[in-house]
ROKOLLO-309026 format. One record per residue: residue number from 1; residue in three letters; x, y, z of N, C-alpha, C in turn. Coordinates in steps of 0.05 Angstrom, whole numbers, plus 5000, padded with zeros to 4 digits. Layout:
PT  seq  type   nxx   nyy   nzz  caxx  cayy  cazz   cxx   cyy   czz
PT  NUM   ala     X     Y     Z     X     Y     Z     X     Y     Z
...
REM end
This chain:
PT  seq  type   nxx   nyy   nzz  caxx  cayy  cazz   cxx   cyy   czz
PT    1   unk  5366  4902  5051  5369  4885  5028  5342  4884  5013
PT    2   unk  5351  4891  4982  5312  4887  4975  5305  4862  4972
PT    3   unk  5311  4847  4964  5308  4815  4972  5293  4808  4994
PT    4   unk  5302  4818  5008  5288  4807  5038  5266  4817  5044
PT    5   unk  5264  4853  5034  5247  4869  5022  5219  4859  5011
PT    6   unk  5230  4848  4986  5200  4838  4978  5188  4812  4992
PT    7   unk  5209  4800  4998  5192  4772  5018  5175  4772  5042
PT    8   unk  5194  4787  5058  5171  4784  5087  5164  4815  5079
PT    9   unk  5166  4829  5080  5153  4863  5083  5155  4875  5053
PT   10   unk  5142  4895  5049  5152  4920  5036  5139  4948  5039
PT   11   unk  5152  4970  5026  5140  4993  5036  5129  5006  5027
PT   12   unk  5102  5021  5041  5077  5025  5037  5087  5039  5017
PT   13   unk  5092  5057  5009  5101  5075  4983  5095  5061  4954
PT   14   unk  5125  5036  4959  5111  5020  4938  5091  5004  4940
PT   15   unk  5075  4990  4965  5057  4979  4954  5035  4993  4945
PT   16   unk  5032  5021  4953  5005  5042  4945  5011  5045  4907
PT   17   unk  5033  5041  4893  5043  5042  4869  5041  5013  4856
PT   18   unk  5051  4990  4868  5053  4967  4859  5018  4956  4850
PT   19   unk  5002  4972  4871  4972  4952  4878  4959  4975  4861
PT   20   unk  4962  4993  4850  4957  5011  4834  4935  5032  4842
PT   21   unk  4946  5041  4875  4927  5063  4882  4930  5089  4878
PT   22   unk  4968  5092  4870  4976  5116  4865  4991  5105  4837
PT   23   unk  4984  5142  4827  5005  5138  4799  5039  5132  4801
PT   24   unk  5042  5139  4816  5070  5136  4821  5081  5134  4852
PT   25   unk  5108  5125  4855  5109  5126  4878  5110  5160  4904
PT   26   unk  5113  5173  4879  5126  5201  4885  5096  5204  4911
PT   27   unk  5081  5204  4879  5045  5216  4888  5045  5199  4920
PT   28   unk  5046  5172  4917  5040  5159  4942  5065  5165  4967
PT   29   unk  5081  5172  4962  5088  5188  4986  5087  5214  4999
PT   30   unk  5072  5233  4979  5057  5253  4985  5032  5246  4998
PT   31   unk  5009  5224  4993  4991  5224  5002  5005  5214  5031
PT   32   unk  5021  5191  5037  5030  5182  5061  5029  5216  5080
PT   33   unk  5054  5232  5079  5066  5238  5092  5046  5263  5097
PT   34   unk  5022  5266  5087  4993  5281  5094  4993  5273  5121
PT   35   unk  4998  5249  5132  4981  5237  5152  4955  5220  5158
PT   36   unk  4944  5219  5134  4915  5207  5118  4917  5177  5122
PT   37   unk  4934  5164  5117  4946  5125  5112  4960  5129  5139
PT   38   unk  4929  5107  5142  4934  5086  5170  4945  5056  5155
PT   39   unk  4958  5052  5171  4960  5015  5181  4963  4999  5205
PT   40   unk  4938  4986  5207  4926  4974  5227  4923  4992  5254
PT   41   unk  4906  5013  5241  4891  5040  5252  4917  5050  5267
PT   42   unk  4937  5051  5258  4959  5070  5265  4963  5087  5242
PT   43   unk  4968  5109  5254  4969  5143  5231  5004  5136  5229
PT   44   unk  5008  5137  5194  5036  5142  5186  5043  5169  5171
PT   45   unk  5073  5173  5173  5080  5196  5151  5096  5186  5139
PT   46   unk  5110  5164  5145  5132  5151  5134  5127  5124  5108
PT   47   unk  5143  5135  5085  5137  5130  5058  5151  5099  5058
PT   48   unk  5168  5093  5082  5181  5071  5072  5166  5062  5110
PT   49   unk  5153  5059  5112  5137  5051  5141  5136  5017  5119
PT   50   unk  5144  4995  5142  5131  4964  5130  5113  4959  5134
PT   51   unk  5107  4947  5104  5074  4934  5110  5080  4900  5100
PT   52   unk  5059  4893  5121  5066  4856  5117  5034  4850  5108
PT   53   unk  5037  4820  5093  5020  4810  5091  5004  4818  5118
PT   54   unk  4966  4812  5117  4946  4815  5131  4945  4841  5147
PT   55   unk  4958  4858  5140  4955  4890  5146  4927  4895  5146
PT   56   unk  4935  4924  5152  4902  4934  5141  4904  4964  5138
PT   57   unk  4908  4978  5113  4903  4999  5105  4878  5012  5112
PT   58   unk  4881  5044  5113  4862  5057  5107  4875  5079  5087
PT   59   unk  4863  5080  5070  4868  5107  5042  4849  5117  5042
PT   60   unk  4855  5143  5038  4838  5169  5026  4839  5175  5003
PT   61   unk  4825  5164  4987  4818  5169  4951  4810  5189  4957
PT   62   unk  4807  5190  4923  4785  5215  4922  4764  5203  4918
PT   63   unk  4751  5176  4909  4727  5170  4904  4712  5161  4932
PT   64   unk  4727  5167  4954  4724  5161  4983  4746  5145  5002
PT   65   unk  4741  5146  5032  4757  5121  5043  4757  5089  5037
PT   66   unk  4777  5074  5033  4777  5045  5018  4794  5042  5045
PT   67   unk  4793  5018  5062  4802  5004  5073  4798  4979  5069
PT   68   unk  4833  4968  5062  4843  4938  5049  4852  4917  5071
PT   69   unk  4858  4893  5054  4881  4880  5079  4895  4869  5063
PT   70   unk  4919  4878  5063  4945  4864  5051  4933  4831  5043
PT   71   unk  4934  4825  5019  4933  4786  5009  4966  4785  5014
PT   72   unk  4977  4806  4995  5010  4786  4977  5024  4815  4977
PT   73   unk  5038  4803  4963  5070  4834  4959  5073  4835  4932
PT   74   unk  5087  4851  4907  5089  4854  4890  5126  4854  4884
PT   75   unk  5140  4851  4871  5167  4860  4858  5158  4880  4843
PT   76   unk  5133  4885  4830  5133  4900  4805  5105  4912  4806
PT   77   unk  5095  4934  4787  5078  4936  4783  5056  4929  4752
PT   78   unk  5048  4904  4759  5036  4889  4731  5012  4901  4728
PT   79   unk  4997  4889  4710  4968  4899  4707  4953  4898  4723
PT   80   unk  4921  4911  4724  4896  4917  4736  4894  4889  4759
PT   81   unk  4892  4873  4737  4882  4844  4741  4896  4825  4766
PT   82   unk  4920  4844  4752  4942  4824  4780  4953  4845  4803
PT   83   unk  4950  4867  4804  4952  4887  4833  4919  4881  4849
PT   84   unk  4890  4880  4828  4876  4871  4851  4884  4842  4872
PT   85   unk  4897  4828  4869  4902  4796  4880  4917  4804  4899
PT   86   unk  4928  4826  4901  4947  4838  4929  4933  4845  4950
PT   87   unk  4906  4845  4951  4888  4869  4964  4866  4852  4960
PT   88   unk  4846  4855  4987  4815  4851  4986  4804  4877  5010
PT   89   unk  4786  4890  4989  4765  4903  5000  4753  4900  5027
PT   90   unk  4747  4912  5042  4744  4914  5077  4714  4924  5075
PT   91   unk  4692  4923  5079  4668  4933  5085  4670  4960  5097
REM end
């Protein structure tokens, strides 16, 4: 059900698209299914793998590794301003 979908979980695919780390979701399930995107230092390939609030990503940019922690969830993908509020930066 996507309903239920966006409340408690959703999947990493879309949130790498929603939080605006990939151009699309296509791109972000190519980078997934590399093997590259951890959550909560578990290695995924799976584009629809759930991610919940207080996760913890690791991505492989290209401008380097960024490891996040889930804040919130998205229905949509809005502006700059409001995909950072999904996400805080990890040292």
């Amino acid at each position: 059900m996507p309903q239920d979908e966006d409340k408690a979980w959703q999947r990493l695919d879309k949130f790498l698209f929603f939080a605006r780390f990939c151009k699309s979701r296509a791109v972000a399930g190519e980078l997934i299914e590399t093997g590259a995107v951890r959550i909560n230092r578990q290695p995924t390939v799976k584009p629809h793998a759930k991610l919940r609030p207080n996760d913890v990503i690791t991505l492989p940019l290209p401008a380097g590794v960024v490891v996040v922690r889930v804040l919130g969830l998205s229905t949509r993908r809005g502006p700059a301003a409001a995909a950072r509020l999904l996400y805080e930066e990890l040292a």
